[in-house]
N, C-alpha and C positions, 0 to 999 in steps of 0.2 A: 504494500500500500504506500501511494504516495506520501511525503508530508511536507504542508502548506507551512511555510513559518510567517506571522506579521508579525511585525518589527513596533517598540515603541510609537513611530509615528503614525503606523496604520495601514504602512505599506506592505501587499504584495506581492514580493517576486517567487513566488512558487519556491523556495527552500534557501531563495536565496535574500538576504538582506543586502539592503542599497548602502552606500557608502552615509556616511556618518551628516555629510554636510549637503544630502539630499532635498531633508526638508527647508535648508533657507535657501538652497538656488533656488528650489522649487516657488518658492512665495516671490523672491529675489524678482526673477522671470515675470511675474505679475505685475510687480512694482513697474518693473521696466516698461513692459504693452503698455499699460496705463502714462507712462513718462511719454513716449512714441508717439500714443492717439493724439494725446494734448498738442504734443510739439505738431505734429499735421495740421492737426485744427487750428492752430492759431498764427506758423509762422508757413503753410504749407502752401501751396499754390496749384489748383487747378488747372489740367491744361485744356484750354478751349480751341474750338477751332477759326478761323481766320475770318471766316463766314459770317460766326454768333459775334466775332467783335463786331462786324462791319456793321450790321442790324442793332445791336445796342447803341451804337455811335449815329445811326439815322432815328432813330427814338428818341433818341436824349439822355436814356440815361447811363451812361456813360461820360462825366463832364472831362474828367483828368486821365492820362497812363503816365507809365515810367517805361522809357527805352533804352534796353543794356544791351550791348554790342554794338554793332553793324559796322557801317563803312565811313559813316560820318554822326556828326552832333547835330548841334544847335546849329550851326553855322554850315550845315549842307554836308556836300560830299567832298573832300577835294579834288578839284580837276585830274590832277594826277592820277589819280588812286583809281584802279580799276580792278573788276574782280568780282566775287562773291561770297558773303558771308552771313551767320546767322545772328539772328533778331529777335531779340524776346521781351515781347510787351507788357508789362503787369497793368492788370485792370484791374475794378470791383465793381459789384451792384448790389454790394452788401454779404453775408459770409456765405460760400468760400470767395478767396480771395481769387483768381484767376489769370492766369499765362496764356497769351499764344506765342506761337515758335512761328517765325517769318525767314524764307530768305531774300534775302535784301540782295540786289544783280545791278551794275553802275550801268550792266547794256544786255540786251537779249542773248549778242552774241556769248558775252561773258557765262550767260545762264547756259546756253546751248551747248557750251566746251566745260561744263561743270557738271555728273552725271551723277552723285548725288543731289544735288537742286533739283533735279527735273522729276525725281521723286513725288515730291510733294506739290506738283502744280497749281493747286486751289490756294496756297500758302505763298507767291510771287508777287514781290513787289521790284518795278524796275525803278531805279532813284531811291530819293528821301520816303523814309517810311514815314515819318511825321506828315511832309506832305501829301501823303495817301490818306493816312487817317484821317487828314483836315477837309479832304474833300467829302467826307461822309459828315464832319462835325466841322465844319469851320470857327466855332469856336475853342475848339478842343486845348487845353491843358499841355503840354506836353513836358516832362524834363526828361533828362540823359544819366545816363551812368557807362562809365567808360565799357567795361566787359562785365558779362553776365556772369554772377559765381556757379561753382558746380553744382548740379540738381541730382539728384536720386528718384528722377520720375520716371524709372523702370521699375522702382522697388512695388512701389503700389499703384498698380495702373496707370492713373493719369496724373499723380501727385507729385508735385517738385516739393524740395526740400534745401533752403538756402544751405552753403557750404558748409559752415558749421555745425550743420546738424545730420550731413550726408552720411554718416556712421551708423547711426544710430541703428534704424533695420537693421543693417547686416551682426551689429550686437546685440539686437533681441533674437534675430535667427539664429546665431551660434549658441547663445546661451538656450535658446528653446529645446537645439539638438542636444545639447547636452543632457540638459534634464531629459527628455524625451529617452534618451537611451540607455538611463544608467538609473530610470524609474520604473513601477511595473507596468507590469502589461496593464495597458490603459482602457478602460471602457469606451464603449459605443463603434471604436476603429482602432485597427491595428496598427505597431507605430509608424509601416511606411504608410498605412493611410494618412496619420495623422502630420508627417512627413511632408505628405505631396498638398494636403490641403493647406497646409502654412508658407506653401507659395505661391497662393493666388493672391489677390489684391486684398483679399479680407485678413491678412495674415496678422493685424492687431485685435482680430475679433477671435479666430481661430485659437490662438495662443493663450489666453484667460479663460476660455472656456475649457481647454483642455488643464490647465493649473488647477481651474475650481474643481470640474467635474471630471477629466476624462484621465485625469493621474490618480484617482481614487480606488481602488481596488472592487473589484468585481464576484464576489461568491458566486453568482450565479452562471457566469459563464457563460450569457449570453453573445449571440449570433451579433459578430463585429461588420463594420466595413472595411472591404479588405483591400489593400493600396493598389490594385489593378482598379478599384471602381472609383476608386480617387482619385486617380491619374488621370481617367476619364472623365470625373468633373473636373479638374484644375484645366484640362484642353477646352471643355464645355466654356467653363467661365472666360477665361483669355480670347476664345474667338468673340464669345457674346462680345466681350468688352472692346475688341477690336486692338488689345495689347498684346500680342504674341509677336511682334516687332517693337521694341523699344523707341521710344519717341527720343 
């Protein structure tokens, strides 16, 4: 006959006890999702597409943006300067906060010998982006910031993350495997399910739910889901979302 041992904290692994410092990653990891969602929500940036700015900016409501990158400032583009490069708009219309990604082209030809660019077509401005927007809002707002900082808007679908916080995901995801694999067998899905589903875009929701409830030990031994059907929703959700190409 088999024998089940649980451990002080309540865990478990079928005969085997988890290392000592189990239960505060375990909590640890929670703390962190919870640090993550906030930092999204509050310093994160929506990516919108090129389209919804342009229709918020003939509405009105859109009065001000900020533009980080491109080829030029306030003061245009310089004549010299030719080329193509990327443009990132921050908007609002209240929370979330919102990005579009533009490429900015001094000439068509330049766009046409640049084979990334031509990617994103619906996303093309030739000249000043500012000047583009002002044809939709001629009153429009506009300030500069020299270069855009690095974003983390492959982490979670469509969410950028100023550069100092671009970290963050990838230390809730290392610490989640951690715990994940050195905890027990976890209820409702097994741990490559639980695995594959804390890589879809919902991975700060995923990761609390499995800390509260799905690291809890199981007597009954109920029927899991098992990481092939998982893997099958993480494709499921990414195509829905339209992010299985990083933006």
């Amino acid at each position: 006959m088999s024998e089940t041992v649980v451990s002080a904290s309540g865990v478990d692994r079928g005969g085997e006890q988890p290392p000592s410092w189990w239960p505060v990653a375990r909590w640890s990891v929670l703390a962190l999702s919870v640090l993550t969602l906030a930092v999204f929500a509050v310093q994160g940036h929506l990516q919108t597409s090129y389209g919804d700015l342009q229709q918020e900016l003939r509405q009105g409501t859109v009065t001000e943006v900020r533009i980080e990158g491109g080829l030029g400032g306030a003061d245009g583009i310089d004549p010299a300067v030719q080329g193509v490069a990327v443009v990132h708009v921050y908007w609002d219309t209240g929370w979330p906060s919102r990005v579009t990604r533009i490429w900015q082209a001094t000439s068509q030809s330049e766009l046409n010998s640049d084979t990334l660019a031509g990617a994103d077509a619906d996303a093309v401005v030739i000249g000043a982006v500012d000047d583009a927007l002002r044809l939709e809002a001629p009153g429009l707002d506009v300030t500069f910031t020299e270069s855009p900082e690095p974003s983390a808007g492959a982490i979670l679908s469509r969410w950028e993350l100023p550069g100092t916080w671009m970290a963050l995901p990838f230390v809730l995801l290392a610490s989640f495997f951690l715990v994940l694999g050195r905890g027990p067998e976890p209820r409702w899905a097994t741990r490559w399910a639980w695995a594959w589903l804390s890589l879809t875009p919902v991975m700060v929701l995923v990761v609390p739910l499995y800390v509260l409830f799905g690291a809890r030990p199981d007597p009954s031994r109920a029927r899991r889901l098992t990481g092939g059907w998982a893997y099958l929703i993480t494709l499921i959700v990414f195509t829905g979302l339209g992010v299985l190409t990083p933006i």
